[in-house]
N, CA, C and O atoms as a Maestro MAE file, in Angstrom:
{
 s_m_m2io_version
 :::
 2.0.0
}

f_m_ct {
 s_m_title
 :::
 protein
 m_atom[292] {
  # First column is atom index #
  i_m_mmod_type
  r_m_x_coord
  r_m_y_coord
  r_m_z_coord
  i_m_residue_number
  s_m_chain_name
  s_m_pdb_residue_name
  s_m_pdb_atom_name
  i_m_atomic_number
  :::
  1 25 7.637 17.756 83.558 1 A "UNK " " N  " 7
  2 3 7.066 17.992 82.236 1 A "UNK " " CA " 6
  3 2 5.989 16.938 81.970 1 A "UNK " " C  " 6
  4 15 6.295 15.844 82.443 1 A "UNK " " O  " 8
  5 25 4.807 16.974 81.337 2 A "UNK " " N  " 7
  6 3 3.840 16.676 81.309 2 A "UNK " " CA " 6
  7 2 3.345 15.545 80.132 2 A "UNK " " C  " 6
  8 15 2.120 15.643 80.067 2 A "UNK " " O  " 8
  9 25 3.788 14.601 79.261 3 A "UNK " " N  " 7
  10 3 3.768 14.141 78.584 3 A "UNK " " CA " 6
  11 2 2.218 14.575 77.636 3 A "UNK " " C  " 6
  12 15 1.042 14.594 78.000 3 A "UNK " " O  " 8
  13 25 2.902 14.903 76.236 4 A "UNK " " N  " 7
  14 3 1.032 14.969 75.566 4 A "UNK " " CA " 6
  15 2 1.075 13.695 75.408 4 A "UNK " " C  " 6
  16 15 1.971 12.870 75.586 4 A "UNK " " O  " 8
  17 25 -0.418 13.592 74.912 5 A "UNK " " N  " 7
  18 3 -0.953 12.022 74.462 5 A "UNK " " CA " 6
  19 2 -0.280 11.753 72.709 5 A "UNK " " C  " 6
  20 15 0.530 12.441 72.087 5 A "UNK " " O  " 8
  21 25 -0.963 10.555 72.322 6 A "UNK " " N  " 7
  22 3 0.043 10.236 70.943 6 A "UNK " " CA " 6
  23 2 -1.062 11.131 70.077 6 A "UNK " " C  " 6
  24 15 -0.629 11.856 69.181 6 A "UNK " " O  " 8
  25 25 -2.214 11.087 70.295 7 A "UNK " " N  " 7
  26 3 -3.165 11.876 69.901 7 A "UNK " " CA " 6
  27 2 -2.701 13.428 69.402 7 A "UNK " " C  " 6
  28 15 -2.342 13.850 68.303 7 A "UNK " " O  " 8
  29 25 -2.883 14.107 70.767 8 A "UNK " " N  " 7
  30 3 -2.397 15.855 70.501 8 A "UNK " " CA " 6
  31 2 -1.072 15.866 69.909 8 A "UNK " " C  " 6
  32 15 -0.602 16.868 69.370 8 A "UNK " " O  " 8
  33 25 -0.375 14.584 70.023 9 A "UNK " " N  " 7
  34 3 1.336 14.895 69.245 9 A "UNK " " CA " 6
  35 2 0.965 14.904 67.585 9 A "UNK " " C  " 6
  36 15 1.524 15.785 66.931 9 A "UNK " " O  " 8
  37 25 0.259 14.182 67.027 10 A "UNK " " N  " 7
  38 3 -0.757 13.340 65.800 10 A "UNK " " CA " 6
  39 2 -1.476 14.816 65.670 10 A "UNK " " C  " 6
  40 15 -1.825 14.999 64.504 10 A "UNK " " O  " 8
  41 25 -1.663 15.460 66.173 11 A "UNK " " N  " 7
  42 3 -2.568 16.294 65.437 11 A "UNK " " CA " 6
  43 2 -1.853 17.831 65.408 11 A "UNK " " C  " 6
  44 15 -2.435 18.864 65.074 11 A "UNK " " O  " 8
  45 25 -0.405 17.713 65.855 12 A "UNK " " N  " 7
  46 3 0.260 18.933 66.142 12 A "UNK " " CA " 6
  47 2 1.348 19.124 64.626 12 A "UNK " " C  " 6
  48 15 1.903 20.040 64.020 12 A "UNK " " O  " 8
  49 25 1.203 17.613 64.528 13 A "UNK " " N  " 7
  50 3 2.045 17.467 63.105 13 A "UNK " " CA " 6
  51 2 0.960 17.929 61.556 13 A "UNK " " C  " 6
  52 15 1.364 17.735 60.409 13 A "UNK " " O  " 8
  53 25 0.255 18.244 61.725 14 A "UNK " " N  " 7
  54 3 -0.944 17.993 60.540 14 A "UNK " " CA " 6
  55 2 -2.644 19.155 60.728 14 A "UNK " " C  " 6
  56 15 -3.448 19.100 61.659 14 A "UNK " " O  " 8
  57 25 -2.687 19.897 59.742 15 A "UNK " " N  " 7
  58 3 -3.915 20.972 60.230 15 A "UNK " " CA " 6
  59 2 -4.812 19.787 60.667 15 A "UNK " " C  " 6
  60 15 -4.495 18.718 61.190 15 A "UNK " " O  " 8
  61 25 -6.131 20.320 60.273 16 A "UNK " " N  " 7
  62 3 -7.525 19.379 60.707 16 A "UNK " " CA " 6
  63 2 -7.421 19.013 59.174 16 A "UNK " " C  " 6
  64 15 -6.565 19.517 58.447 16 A "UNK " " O  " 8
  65 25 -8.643 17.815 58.603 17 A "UNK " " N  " 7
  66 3 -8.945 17.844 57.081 17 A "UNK " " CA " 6
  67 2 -10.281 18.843 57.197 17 A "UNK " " C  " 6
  68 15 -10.827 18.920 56.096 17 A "UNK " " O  " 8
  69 25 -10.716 19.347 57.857 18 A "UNK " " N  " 7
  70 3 -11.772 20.491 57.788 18 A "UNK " " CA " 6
  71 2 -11.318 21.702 58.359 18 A "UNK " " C  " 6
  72 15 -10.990 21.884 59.532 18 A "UNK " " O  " 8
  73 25 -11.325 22.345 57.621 19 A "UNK " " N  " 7
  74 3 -10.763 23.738 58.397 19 A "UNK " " CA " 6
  75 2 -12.001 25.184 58.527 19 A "UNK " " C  " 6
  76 15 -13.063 25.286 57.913 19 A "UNK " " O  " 8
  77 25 -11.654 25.748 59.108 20 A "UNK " " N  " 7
  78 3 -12.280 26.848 59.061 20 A "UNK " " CA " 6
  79 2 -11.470 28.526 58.320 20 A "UNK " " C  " 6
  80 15 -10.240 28.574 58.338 20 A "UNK " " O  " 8
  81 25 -11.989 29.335 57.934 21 A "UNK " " N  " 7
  82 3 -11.420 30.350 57.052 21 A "UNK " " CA " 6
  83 2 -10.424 30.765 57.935 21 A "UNK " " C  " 6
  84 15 -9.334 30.839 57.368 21 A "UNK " " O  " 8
  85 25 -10.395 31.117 59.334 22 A "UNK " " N  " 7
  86 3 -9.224 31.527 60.128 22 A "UNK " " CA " 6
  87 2 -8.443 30.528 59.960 22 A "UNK " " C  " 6
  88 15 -7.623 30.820 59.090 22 A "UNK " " O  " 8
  89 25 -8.219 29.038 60.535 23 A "UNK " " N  " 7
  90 3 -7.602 28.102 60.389 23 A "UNK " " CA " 6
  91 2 -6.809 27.719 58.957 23 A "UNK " " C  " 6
  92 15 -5.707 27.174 58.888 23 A "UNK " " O  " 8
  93 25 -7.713 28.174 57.752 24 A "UNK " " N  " 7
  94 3 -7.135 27.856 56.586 24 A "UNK " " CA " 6
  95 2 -6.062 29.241 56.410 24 A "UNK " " C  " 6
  96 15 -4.835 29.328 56.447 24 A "UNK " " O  " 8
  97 25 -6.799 29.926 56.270 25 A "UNK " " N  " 7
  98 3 -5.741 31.167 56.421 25 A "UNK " " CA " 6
  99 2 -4.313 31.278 57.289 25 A "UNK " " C  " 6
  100 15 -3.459 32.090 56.935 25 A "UNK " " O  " 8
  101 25 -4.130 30.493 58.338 26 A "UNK " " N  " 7
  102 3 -3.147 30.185 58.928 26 A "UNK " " CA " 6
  103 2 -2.009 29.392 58.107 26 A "UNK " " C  " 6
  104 15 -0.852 29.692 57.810 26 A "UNK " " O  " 8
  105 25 -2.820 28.243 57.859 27 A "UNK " " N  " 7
  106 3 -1.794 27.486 57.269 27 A "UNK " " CA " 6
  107 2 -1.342 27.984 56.057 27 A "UNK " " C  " 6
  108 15 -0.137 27.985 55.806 27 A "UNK " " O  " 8
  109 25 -2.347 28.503 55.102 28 A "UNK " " N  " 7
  110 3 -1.233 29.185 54.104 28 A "UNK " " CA " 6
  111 2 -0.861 30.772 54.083 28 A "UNK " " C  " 6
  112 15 -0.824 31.490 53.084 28 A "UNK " " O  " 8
  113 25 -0.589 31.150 55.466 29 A "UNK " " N  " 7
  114 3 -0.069 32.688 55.842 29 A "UNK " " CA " 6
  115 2 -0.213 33.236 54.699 29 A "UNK " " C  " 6
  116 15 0.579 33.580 53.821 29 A "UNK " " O  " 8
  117 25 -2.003 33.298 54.889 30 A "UNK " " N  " 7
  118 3 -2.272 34.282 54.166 30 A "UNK " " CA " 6
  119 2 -3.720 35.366 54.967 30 A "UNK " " C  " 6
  120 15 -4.167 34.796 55.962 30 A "UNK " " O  " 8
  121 25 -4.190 36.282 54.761 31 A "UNK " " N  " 7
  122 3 -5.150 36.822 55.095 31 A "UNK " " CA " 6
  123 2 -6.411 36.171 54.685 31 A "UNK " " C  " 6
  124 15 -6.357 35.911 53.483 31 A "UNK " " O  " 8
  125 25 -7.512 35.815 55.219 32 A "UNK " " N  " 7
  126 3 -9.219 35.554 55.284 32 A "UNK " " CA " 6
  127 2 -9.753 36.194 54.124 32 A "UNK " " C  " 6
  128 15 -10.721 35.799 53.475 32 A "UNK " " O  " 8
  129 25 -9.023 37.256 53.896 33 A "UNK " " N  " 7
  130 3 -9.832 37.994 52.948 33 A "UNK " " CA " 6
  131 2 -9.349 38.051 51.409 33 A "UNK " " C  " 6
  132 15 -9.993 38.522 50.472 33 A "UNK " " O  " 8
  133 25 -7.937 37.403 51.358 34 A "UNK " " N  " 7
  134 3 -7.209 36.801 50.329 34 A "UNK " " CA " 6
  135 2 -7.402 35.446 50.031 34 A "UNK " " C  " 6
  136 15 -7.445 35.177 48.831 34 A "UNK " " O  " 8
  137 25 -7.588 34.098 51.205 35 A "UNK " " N  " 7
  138 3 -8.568 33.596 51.125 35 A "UNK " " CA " 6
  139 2 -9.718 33.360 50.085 35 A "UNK " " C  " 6
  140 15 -9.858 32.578 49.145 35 A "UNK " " O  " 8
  141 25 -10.456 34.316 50.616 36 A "UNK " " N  " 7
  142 3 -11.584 34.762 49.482 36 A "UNK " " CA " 6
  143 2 -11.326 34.937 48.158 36 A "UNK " " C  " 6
  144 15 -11.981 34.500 47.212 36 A "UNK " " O  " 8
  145 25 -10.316 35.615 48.138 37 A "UNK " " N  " 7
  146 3 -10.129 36.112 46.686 37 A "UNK " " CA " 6
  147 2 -9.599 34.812 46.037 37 A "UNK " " C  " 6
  148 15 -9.968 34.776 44.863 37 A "UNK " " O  " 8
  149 25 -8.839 33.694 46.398 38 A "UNK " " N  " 7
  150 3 -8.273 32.572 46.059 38 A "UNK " " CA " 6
  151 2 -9.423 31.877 45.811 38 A "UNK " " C  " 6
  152 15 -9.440 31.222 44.769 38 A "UNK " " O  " 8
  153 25 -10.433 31.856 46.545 39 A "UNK " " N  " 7
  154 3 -11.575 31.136 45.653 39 A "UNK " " CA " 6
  155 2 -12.539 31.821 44.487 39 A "UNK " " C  " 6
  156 15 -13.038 31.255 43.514 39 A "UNK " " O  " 8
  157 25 -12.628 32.954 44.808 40 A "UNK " " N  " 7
  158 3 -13.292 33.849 43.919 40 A "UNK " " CA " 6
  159 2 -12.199 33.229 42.461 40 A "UNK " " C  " 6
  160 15 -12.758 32.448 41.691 40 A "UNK " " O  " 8
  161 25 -11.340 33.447 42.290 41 A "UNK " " N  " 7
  162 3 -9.930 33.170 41.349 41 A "UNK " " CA " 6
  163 2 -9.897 32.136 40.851 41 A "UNK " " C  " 6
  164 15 -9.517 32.067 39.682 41 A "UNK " " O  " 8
  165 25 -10.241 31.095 41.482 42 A "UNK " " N  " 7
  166 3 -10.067 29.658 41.112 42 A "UNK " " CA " 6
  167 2 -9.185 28.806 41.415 42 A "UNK " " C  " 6
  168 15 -8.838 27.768 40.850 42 A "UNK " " O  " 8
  169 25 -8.622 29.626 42.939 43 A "UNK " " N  " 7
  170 3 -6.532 29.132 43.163 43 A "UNK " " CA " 6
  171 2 -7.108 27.798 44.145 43 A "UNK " " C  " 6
  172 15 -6.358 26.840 44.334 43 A "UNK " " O  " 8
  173 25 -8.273 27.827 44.646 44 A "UNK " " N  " 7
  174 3 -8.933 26.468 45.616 44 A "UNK " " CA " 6
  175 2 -10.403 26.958 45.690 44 A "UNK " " C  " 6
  176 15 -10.983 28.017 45.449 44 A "UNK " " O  " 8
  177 25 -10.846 25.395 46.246 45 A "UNK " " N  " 7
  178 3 -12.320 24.906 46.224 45 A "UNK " " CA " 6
  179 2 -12.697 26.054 46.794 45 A "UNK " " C  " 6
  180 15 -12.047 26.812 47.513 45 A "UNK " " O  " 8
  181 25 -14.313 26.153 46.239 46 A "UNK " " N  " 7
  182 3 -15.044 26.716 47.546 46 A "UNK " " CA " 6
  183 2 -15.381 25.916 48.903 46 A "UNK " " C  " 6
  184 15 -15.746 24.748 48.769 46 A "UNK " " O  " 8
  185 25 -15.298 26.395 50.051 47 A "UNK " " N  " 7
  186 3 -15.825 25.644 50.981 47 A "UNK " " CA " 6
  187 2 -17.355 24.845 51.225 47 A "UNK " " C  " 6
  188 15 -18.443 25.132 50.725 47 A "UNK " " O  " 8
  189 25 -17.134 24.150 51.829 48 A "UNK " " N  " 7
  190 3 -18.652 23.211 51.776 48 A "UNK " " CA " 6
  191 2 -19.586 23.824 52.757 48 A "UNK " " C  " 6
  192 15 -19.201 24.620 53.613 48 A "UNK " " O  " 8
  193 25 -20.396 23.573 52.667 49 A "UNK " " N  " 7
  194 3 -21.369 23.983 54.272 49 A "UNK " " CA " 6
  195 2 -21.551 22.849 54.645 49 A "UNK " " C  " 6
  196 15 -21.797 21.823 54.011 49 A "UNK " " O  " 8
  197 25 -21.367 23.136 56.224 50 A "UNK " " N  " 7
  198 3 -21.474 22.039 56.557 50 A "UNK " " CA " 6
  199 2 -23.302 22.088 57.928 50 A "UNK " " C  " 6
  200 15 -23.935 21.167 58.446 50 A "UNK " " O  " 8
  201 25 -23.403 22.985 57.963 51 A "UNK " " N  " 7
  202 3 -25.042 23.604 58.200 51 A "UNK " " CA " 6
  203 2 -24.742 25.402 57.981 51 A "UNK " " C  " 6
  204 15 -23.738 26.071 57.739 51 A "UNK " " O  " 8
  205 25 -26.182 25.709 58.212 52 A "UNK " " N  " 7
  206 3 -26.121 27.089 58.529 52 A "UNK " " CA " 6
  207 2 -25.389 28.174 58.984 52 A "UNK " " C  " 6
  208 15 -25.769 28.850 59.940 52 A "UNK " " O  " 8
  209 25 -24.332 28.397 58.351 53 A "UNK " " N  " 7
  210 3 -23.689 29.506 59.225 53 A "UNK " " CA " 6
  211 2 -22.257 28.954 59.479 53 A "UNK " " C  " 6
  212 15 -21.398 29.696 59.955 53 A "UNK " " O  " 8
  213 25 -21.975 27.567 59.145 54 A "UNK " " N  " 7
  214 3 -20.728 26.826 59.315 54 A "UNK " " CA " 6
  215 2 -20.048 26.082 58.423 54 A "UNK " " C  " 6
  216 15 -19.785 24.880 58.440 54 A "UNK " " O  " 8
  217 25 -19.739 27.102 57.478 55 A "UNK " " N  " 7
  218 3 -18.612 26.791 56.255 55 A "UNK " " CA " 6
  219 2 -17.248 25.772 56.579 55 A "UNK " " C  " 6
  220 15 -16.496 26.165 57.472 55 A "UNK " " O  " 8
  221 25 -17.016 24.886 56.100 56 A "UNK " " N  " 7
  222 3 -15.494 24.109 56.159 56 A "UNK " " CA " 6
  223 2 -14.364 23.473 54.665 56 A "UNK " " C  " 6
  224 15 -14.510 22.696 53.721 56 A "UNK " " O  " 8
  225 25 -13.387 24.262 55.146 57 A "UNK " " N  " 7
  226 3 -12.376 23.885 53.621 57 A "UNK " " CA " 6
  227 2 -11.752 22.591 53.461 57 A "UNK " " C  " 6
  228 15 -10.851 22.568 54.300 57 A "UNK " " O  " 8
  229 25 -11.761 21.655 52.910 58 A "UNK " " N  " 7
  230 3 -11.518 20.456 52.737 58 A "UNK " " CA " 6
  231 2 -9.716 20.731 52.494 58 A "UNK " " C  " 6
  232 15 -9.105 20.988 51.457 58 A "UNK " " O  " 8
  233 25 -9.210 20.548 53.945 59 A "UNK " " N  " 7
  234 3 -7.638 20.895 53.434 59 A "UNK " " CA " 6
  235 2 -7.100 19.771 52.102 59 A "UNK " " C  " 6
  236 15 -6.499 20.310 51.173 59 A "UNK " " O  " 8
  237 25 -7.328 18.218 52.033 60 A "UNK " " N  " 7
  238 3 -6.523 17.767 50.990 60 A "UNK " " CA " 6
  239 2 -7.101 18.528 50.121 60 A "UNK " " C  " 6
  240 15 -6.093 18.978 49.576 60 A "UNK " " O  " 8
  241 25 -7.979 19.014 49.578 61 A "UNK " " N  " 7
  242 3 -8.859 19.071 48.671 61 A "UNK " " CA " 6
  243 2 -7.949 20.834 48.137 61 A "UNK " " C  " 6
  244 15 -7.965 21.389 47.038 61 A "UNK " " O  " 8
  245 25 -7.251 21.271 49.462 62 A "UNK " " N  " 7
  246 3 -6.891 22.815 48.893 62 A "UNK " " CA " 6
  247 2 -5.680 22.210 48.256 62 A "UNK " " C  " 6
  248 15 -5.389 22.357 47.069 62 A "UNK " " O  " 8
  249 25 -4.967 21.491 49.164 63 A "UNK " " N  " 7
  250 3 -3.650 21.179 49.079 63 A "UNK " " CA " 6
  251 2 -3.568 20.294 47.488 63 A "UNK " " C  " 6
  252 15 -2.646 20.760 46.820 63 A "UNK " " O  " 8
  253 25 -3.929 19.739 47.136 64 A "UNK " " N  " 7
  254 3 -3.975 19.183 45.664 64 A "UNK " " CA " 6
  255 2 -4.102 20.348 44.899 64 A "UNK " " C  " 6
  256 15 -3.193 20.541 44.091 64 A "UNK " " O  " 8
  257 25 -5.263 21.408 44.968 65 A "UNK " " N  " 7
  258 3 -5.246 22.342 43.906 65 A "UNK " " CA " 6
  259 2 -4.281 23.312 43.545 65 A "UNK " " C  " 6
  260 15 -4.177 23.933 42.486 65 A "UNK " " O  " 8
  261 25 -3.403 23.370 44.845 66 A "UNK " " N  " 7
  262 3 -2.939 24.308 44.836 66 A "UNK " " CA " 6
  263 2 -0.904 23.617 44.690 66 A "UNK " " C  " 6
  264 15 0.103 24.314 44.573 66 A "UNK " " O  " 8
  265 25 -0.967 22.667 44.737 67 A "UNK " " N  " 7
  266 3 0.035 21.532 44.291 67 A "UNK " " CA " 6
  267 2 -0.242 21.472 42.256 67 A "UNK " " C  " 6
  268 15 0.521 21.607 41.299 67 A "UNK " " O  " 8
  269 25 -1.252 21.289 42.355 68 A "UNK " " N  " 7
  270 3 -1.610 21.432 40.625 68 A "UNK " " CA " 6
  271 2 -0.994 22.856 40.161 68 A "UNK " " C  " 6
  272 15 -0.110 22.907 39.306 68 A "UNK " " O  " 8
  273 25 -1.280 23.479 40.500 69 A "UNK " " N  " 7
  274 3 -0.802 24.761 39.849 69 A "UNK " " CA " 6
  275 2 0.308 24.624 39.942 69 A "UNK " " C  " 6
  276 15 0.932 24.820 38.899 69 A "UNK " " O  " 8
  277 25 0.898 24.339 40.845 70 A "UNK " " N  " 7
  278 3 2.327 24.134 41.065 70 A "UNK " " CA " 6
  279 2 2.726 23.141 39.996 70 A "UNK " " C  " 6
  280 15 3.653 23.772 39.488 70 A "UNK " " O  " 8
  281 25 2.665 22.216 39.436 71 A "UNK " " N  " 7
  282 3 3.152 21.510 38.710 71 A "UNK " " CA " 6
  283 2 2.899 21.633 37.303 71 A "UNK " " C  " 6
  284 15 3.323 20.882 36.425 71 A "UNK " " O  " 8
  285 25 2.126 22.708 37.155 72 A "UNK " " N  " 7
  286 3 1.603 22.996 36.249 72 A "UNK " " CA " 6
  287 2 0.037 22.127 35.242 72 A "UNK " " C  " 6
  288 15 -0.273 22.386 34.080 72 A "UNK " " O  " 8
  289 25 -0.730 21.019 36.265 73 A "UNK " " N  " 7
  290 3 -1.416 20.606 35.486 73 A "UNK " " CA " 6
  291 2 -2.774 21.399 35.514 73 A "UNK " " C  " 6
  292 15 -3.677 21.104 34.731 73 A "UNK " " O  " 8
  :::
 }
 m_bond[291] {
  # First column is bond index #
  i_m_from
  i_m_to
  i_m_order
  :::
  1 1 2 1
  2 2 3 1
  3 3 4 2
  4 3 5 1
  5 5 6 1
  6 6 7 1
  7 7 8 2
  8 7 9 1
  9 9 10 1
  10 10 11 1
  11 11 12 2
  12 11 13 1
  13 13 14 1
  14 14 15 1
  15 15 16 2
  16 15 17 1
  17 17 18 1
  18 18 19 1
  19 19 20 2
  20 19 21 1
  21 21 22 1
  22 22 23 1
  23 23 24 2
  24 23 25 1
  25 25 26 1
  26 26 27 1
  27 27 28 2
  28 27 29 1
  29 29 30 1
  30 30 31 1
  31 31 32 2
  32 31 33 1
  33 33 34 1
  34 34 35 1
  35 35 36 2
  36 35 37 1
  37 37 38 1
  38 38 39 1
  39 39 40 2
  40 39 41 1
  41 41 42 1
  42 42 43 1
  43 43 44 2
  44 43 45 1
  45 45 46 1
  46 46 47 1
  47 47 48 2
  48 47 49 1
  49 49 50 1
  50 50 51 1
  51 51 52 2
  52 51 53 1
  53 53 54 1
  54 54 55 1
  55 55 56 2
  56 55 57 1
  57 57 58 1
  58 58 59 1
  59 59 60 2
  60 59 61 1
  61 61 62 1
  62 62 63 1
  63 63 64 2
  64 63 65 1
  65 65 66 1
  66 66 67 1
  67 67 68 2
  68 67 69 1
  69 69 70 1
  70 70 71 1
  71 71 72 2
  72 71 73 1
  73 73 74 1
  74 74 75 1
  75 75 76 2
  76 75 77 1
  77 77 78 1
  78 78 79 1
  79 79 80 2
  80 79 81 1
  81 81 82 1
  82 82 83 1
  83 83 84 2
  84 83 85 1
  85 85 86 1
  86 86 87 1
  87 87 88 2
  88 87 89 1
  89 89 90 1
  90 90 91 1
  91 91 92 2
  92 91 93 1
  93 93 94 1
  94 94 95 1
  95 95 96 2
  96 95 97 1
  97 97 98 1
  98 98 99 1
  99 99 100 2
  100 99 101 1
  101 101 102 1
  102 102 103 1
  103 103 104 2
  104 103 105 1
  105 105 106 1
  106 106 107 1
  107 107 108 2
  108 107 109 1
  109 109 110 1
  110 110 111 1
  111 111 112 2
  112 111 113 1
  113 113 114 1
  114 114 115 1
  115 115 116 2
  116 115 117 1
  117 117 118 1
  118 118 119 1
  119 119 120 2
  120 119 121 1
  121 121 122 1
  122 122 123 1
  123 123 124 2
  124 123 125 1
  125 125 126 1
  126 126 127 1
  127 127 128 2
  128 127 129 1
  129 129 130 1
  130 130 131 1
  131 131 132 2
  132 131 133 1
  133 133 134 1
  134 134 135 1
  135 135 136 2
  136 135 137 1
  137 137 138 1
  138 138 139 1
  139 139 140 2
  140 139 141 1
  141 141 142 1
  142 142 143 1
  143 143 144 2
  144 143 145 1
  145 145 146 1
  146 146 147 1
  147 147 148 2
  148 147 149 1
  149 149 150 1
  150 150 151 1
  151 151 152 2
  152 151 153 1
  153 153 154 1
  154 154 155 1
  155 155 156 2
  156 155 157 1
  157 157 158 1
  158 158 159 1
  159 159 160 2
  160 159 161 1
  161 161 162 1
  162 162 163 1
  163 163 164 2
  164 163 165 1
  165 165 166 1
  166 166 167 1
  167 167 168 2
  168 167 169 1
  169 169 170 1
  170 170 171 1
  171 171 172 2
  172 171 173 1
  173 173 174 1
  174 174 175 1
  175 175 176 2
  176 175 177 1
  177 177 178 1
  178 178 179 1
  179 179 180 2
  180 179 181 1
  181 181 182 1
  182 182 183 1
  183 183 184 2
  184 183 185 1
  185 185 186 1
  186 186 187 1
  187 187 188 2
  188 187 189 1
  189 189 190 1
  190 190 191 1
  191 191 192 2
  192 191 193 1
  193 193 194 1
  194 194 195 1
  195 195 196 2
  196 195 197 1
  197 197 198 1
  198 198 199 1
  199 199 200 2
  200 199 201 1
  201 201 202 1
  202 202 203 1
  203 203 204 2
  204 203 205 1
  205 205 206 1
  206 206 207 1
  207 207 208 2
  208 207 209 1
  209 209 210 1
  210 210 211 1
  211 211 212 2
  212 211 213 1
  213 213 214 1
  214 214 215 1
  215 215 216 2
  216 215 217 1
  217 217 218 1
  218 218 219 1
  219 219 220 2
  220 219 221 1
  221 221 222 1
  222 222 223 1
  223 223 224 2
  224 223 225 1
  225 225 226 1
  226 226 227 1
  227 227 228 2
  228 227 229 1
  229 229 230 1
  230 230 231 1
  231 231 232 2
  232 231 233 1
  233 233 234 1
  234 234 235 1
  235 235 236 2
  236 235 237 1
  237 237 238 1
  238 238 239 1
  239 239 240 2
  240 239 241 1
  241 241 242 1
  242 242 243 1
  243 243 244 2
  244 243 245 1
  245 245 246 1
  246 246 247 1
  247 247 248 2
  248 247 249 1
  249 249 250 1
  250 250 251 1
  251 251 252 2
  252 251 253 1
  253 253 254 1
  254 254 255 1
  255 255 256 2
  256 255 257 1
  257 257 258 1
  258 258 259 1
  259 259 260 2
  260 259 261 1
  261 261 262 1
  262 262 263 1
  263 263 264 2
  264 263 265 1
  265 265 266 1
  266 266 267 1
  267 267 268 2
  268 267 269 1
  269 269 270 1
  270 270 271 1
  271 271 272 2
  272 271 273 1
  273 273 274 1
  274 274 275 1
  275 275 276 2
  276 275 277 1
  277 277 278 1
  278 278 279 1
  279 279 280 2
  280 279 281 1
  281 281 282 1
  282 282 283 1
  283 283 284 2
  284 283 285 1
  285 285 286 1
  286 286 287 1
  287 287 288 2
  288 287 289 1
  289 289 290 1
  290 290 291 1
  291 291 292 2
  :::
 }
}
């Protein structure tokens, strides 16, 4: 068996802090296109651009908003 590094173990525990709409959609098993509608809604940020053509979701940035609602503030 092959030991991972402390690295890939470190990053197996935790998404990226930039995600992409597939990637974000993963973590909160939800659909890309619900997604959408969660920002259209106001349930999290819109994503940033980060150039042309390459949108990224600031995971703390979902994870707080969507912790707020939860707590009700």
């Amino acid at each position: 068996m092959v030991a991972k590094s402390k690295r890939a173990q470190i990053r197996l525990n935790r998404p990226p802090s930039m995600m992409s709409i597939a990637t974000l959609a993963n973590e909160l098993d939800v659909s890309e296109s619900t997604v959408r509608d969660m920002v259209k809604r106001g349930l999290i940020p819109p994503a940033i651009v980060i150039s042309p053509g390459v949108v990224r979701w600031n995971w703390e940035a979902v994870q707080a908003s969507l912790g707020a609602r939860q707590t009700g503030r």
